[in-house]
Phi, psi and omega in degrees: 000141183265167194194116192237145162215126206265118149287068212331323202303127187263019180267160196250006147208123192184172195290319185284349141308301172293319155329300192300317173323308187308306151316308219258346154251347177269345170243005200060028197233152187307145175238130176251097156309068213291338165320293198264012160291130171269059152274132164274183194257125181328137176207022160083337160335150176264330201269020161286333173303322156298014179280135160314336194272303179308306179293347192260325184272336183324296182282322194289030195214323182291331184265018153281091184313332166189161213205120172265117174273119192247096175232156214242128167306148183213118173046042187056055144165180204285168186295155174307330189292305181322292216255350150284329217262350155319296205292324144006308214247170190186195200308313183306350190234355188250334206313128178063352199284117142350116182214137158216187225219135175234109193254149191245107171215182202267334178168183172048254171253022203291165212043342176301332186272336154332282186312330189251024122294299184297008133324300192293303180304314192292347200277337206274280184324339180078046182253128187262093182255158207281156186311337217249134153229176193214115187259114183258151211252206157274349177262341168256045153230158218263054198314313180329297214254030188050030191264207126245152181274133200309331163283349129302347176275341172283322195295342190271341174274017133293299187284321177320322195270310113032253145019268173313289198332302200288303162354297208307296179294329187284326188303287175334279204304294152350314181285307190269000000 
């Protein structure tokens, strides 16, 4: 099973980059980095589709069984990168596909809103996305070694395991 996971952030060090690392090595899964993506901003053209960058996060999301979308909260809701590079992608690369959501906030009651936009978006996309979500805060990370702190790498292996469940089910429906 592929497994993708989006670094929402467009910043090129920050925390929800070390969260997307953290995932895309401790699970295997392809990491699409949005820090370093040359998508310009959607504007609906048809010959953007034919941008090499566009083609390329397309089949990586179409060939995936399930994608974790990561973003750092910006004014209660996901970041501008996340959600330009959504508007990209559509029913053809999400239908049914498992997806689950990690907001990056600064403290305090910070993600929720962040999560129920790319909720919201994902429901737009034709996404299944799974019940379980994940907020991480500034403390559960390990800034020295780019990490997570072991009680936070559990909580992200709750939602993994989450995850693999329903993968576990689209890969079956995918087969037959």
């Amino acid at each position: 099973m592929k497994l993708t996971v989006i670094n929402g952030s467009p910043r090129k060090k920050g925390r929800t980059g070390i969260a997307s690392r953290f995932i895309a090595k401790k699970y295997g899964a392809e990491l699409i980095d949005l820090s370093k993506q040359e998508l310009p901003l959607y504007n609906g053209d048809e010959d953007q589709a034919q941008l090499p960058a566009v083609k390329s996060l397309r089949k990586k999301i179409a060939d995936s069984d399930g994608i974790i979308l990561a973003s750092p909260e910006y004014h209660s809701g996901m970041s501008g990168a996340l959600k330009n590079a959504l508007d990209y992608l559509g029913s053809e690369q999400f239908a049914h596909k498992p997806v689950a959501l990690l907001a990056v906030a600064g403290g305090g009651k910070g993600g929720i809103n962040a999560l129920g936009n790319m909720r919201l978006v994902g429901r737009g996309l034709n996404a299944n996305v799974i019940p379980r979500q994940l907020v991480l805060d500034p403390h559960c990370f390990d800034y020295e070694n780019e990490w997570l702190h072991e009680e936070s790498a559990a909580l992200v292996d709750q939602l993994m395991n989450e995850l693999h469940i329903y993968m576990n089910g689209y890969v079956h429906m995918k087969g037959m």
